[in-house]
N, C-alpha and C positions, 0 to 999 in steps of 0.2 A: 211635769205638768205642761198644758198647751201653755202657748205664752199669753195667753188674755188670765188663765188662772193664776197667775203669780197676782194681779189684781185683789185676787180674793181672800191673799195670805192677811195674817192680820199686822204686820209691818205696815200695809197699804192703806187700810181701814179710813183713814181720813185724808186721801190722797185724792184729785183729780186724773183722769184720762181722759187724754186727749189722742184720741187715735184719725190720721191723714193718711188720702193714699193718693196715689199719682197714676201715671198713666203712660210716659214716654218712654220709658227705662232707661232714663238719664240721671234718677236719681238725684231729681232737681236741682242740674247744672245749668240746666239752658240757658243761655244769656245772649243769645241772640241779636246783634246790634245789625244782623244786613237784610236782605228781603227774606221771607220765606221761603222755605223748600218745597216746590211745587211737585206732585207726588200724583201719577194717572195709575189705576190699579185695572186691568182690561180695558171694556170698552168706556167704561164711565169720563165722566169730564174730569180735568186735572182740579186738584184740590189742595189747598195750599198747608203747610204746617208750620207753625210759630211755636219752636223749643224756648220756650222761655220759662221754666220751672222754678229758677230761682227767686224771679219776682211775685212768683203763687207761693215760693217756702218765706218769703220774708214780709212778706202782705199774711201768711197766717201768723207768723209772732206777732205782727204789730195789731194784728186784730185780737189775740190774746191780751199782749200786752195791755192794750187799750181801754175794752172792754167785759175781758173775759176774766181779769184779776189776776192775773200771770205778773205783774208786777209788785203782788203782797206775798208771794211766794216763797217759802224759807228753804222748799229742797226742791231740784228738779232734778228728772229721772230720764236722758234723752234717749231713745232709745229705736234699735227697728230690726226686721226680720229678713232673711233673702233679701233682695236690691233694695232694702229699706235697711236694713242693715249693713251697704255699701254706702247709704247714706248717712247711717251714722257716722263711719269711719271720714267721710269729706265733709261732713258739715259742722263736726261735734264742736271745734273750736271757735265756729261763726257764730252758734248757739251761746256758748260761754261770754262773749264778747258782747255779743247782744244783750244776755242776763246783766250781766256787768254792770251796762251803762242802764239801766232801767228797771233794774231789779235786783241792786246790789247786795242786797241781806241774803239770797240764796245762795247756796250750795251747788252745785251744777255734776255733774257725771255721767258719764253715757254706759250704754250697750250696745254691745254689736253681736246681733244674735245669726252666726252665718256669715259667709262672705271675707271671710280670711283668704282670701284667695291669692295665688302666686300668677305675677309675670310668669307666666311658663307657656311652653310649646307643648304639644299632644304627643300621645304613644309616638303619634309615625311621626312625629318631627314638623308637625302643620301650623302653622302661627296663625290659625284663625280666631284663638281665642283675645291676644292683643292687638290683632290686626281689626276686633271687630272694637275693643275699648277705645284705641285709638281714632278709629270711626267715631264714638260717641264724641270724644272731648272735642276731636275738628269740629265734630259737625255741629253741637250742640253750645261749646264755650272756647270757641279758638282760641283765645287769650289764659286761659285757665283762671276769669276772677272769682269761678265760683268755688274752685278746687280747694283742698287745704293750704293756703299760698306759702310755708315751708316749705312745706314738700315740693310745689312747681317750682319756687326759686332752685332749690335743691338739686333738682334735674335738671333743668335750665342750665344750671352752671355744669354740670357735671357731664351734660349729654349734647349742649345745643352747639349748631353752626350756623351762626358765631355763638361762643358762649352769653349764656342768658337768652338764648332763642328760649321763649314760651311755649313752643311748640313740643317740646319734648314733655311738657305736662301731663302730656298720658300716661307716664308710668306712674300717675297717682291718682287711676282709678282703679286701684286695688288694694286692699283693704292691706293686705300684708308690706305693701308698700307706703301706705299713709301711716302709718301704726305708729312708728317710731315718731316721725313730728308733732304727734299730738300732742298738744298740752294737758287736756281734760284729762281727769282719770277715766278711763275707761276697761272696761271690760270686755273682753272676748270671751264668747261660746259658741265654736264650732266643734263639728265631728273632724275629726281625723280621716274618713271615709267619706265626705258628703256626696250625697246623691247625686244632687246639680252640678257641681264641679267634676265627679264622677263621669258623667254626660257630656257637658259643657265645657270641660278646660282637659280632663284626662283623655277623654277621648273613648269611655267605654261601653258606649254601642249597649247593645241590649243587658250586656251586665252590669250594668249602671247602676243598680239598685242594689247588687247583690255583689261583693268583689269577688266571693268565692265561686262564680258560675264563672271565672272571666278565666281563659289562658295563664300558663305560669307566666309566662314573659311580661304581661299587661298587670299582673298582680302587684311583680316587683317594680317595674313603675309605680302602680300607685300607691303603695308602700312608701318609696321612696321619694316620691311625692309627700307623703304625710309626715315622713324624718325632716323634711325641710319644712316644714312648716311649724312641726316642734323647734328646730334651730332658730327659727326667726321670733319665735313666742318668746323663746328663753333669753335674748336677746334683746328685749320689748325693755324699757326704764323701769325705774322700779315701781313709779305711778300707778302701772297698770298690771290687771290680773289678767285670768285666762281660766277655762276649763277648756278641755281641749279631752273628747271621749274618740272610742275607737266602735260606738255603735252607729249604725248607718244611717243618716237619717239626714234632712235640711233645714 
């Protein structure tokens, strides 16, 4: 079913939705503490841009919170789709912690529908897919506070110079990389073949949608691509589940 139809199962029946959407593809890390990014697109006048997402993701809980009865809550379901679903995987445990202190009688768990994605290089060996993640985290939350801060400590120790450099925080904007620090339980559901990563992280050009239109060479890439992905799911605490199909889809 689409993902607004699981709403309609009768499990949900006396649930609220509450559906956000964003706009940067930051996946509401922005935290911006210096001037703006000033941005000229042709001839037009420069025009400035304030990544600050995480103070619109933490201004809508507190407006739930507050008003909206998010604090009489007994379950909550966090949850999101494509780069919303990158957001579940970075935000899932600021959520939990927030419930926590202001809404303790709930139950908390997420979904991540999509976005299981790999640190990885392309067919031809192109680092533009973490070259472009990396871009976000500088550019959006050079410190990583908005990140899973397991995981950026984690790298930090493991990858910085000097160790505990923050800057190494970009290898946890990927979902397959946050996964294991989460606390919350969580749920993964991606394809094995996703589209978007198909295009975006694989590298496959017009057969993106379809792996069987693609070269043998670029097949077994992405294949082997999707073994690694299974290795890392199986690998995931015992907290957490996964479906994990081999139909094509985002």
């Amino acid at each position: 079913m689409e993902g607004t139809g699981l709403f309609d199962a009768p499990r949900f029946a006396n649930h609220t939705v509450v559906y956000a959407k964003y706009c940067d593809g930051g996946s509401w890390t922005g935290a911006m503490s210096t001037p703006p990014i000033n941005v000229t697109v042709g001839s037009d006048p420069p025009f400035a841009l304030y990544f600050r997402g995480r103070g619109l993701f933490d201004g809508l809980f507190d407006e739930l919170l507050t008003n909206r009865g998010l604090d009489k809550a007994t379950e909550l379901l966090y949850a999101g789709c494509s780069a919303g679903g990158l957001t579940t995987y970075i935000h899932a445990d600021a959520v939990a912690a927030t419930m926590k202190t202001r809404a303790p009688g709930a139950t908390v768990v997420a979904l991540a529908d999509a976005m299981f994605s790999l640190n990885h290089l392309d067919f031809n060996q192109d680092t533009h897919w973490p070259d472009f993640m990396s871009w976000v985290y500088h550019t959006m939350d050079p410190t990583g506070s908005s990140v899973n801060e397991a995981c950026v400590a984690s790298m930090a120790a493991k990858y910085g110079d000097p160790p505990g450099n923050r800057s190494e925080g970009w290898r946890c904007m990927f979902g397959a990389s946050i996964a294991p620090f989460i606390q919350t339980p969580l749920f993964v559901l991606n394809s094995k073949y996703d589209t978007w990563q198909g295009a975006q992280i694989i590298g496959a050009g017009n057969c993106g949608g379809a792996i069987t239109n693609c070269s043998a060479p670029l097949q077994k890439f992405w294949v082997d691509y999707g073994h690694e992905m299974i290795g890392l799911l199986d690998a995931l605490p015992p907290r957490h589940g996964a479906y994990l199909h081999n139909c094509q889809s985002h």
